[in-house]
C-alpha positions as CSV (number, residue, x, y, z in Angstrom):
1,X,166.0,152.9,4.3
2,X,167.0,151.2,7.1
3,X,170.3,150.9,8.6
4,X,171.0,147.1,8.4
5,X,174.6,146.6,9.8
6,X,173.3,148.0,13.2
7,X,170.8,145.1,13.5
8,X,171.5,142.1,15.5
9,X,170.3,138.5,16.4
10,X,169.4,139.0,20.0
11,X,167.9,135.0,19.9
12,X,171.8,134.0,18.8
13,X,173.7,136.3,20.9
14,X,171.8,135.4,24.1
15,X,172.0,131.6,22.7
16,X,175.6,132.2,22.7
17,X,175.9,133.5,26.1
18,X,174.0,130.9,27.6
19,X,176.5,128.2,26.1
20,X,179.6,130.0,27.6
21,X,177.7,130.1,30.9
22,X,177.6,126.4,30.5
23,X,180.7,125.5,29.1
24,X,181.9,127.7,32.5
25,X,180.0,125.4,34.8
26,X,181.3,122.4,33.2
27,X,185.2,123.5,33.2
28,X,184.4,124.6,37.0
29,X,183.0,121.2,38.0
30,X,184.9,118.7,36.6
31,X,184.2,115.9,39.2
32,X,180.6,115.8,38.5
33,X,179.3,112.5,36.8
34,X,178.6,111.8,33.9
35,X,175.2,112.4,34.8
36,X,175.4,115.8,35.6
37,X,177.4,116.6,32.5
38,X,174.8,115.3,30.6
39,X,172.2,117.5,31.9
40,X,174.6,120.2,31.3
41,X,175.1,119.0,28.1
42,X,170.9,118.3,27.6
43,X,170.7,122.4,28.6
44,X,173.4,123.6,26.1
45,X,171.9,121.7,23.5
46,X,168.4,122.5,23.7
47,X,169.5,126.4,24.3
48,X,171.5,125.8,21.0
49,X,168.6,124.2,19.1
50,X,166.2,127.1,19.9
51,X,168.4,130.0,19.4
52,X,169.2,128.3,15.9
53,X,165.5,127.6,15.1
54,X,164.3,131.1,16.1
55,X,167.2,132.7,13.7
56,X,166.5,130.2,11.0
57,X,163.0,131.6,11.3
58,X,163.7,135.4,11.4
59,X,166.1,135.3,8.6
60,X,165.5,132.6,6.0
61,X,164.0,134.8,3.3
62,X,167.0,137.3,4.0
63,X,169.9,135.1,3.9
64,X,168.4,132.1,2.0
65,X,169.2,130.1,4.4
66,X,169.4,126.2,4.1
67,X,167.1,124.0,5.2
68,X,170.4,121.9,6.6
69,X,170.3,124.9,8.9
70,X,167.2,124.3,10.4
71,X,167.6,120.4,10.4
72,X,170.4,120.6,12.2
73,X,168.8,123.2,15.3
74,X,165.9,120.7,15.4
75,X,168.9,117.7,15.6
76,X,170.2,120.3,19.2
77,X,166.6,120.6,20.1
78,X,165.9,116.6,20.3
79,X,169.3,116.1,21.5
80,X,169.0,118.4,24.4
81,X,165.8,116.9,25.3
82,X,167.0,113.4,25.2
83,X,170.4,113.7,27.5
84,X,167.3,116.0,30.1
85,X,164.4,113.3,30.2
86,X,166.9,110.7,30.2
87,X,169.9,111.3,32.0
88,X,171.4,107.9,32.9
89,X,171.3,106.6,29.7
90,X,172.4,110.0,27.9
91,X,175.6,108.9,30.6
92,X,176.4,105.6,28.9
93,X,176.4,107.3,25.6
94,X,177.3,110.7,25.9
95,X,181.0,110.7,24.7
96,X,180.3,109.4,21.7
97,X,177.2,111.4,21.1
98,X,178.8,114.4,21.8
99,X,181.6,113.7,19.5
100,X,179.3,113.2,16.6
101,X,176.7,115.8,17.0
102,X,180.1,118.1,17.1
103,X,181.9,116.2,14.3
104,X,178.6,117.1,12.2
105,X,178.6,120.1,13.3
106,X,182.1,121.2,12.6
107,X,182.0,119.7,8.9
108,X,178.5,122.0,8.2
109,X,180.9,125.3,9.5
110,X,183.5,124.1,7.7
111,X,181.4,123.9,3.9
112,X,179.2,127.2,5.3
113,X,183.2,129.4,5.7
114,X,184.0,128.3,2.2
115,X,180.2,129.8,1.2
116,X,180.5,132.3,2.9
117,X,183.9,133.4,1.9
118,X,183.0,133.1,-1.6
119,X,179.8,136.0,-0.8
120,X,182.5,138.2,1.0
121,X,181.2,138.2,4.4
122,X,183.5,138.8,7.0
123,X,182.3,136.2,9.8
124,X,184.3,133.3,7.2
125,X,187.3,133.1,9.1
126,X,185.8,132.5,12.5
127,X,183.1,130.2,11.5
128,X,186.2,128.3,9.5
129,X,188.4,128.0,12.7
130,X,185.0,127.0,14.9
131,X,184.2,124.1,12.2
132,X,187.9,122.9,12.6
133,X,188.1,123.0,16.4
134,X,184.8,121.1,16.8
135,X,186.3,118.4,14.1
136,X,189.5,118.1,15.5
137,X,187.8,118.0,19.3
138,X,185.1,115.4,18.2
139,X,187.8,113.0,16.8
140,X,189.9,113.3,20.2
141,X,186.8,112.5,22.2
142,X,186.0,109.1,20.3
143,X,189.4,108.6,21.0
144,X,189.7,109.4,24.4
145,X,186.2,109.7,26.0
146,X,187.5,109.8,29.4
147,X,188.3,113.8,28.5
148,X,184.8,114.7,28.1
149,X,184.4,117.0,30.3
150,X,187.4,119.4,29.7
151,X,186.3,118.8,25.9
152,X,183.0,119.2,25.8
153,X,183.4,122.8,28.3
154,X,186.2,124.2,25.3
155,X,183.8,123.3,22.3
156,X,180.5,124.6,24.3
157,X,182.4,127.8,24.7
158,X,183.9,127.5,21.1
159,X,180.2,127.1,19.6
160,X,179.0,129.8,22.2
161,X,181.6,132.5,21.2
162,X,180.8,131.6,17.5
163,X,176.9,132.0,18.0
164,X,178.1,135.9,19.2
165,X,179.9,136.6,16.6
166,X,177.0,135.6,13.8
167,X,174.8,137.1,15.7
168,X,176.6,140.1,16.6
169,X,176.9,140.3,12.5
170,X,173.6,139.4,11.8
171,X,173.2,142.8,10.1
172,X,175.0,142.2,7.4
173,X,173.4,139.2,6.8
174,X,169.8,141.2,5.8
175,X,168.6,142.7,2.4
């Protein structure tokens, strides 16, 4: 028998670093253009979207995992894409498409802490608080998307940290 709590999801840890990286740059450089934000932004995502579908991969027979899991990676994957290949127009919309991709993503953390709070896994609480901040953020920004760049750096770092975490726990997600 194997000892599962001492395994962990390199592919989400190493996502996760990467999106503090960039949330870094972003709270480092916030005179850049739109523009450049977005390709930040394009980056983050896309990194997001394959750490996501390389985890959904590797453990969707052990954590019967949902296919709204793997639906939403491949929604990062085709953001990220979309803000690279076309950054001028990814500059027009940004704000707001930031704001929803994280609104979305904040309300799927939200219902996956009350899941997993219900199996006893002790990641809940964090994944709760990230789902909140990335609601509460998201509704600011289509409020006010002049802030997008302080924004967008604390909820990249916020989604970053909580990619760690799950993956740093990743063990105790396995049969």
């Amino acid at each position: 028998m194997t000892d599962v709590k001492a395994k962990r999801d390199w592919a989400l840890i190493a996502a996760g670093i990467i999106m503090i990286v960039c949330a870094a740059a972003i709270a480092a450089f916030p005179g850049f253009t739109l523009i450049t934000v977005a390709t930040f932004a394009g980056a983050a995502f896309l990194v997001s979207g394959i750490g996501n579908v390389i985890s959904f991969i590797k453990l969707r027979n052990a954590n019967n995992a949902s296919i709204w899991t793997l639906l939403y990676a491949v929604l990062d994957v085709v953001v990220g894409l979309m803000m690279l290949l076309h950054p001028l127009a990814s500059a027009a919309v940004i704000p707001w498409l930031v704001a929803l991709c994280f609104f979305v993503l904040g309300a799927y953390e939200f219902v996956a802490a009350i899941k997993m709070r219900q199996i006893k896994l002790s990641s809940w609480s964090w994944t709760l608080v990230s789902g909140i901040v990335n609601i509460m953020g998201s509704v600011i920004l289509f409020m006010f998307p002049v802030f997008l760049a302080s924004m967008f750096s604390i909820m990249v770092a916020v989604r970053g940290v909580s990619m760690i975490v799950l993956g740093s726990a990743a063990g105790k997600y396995q049969a």
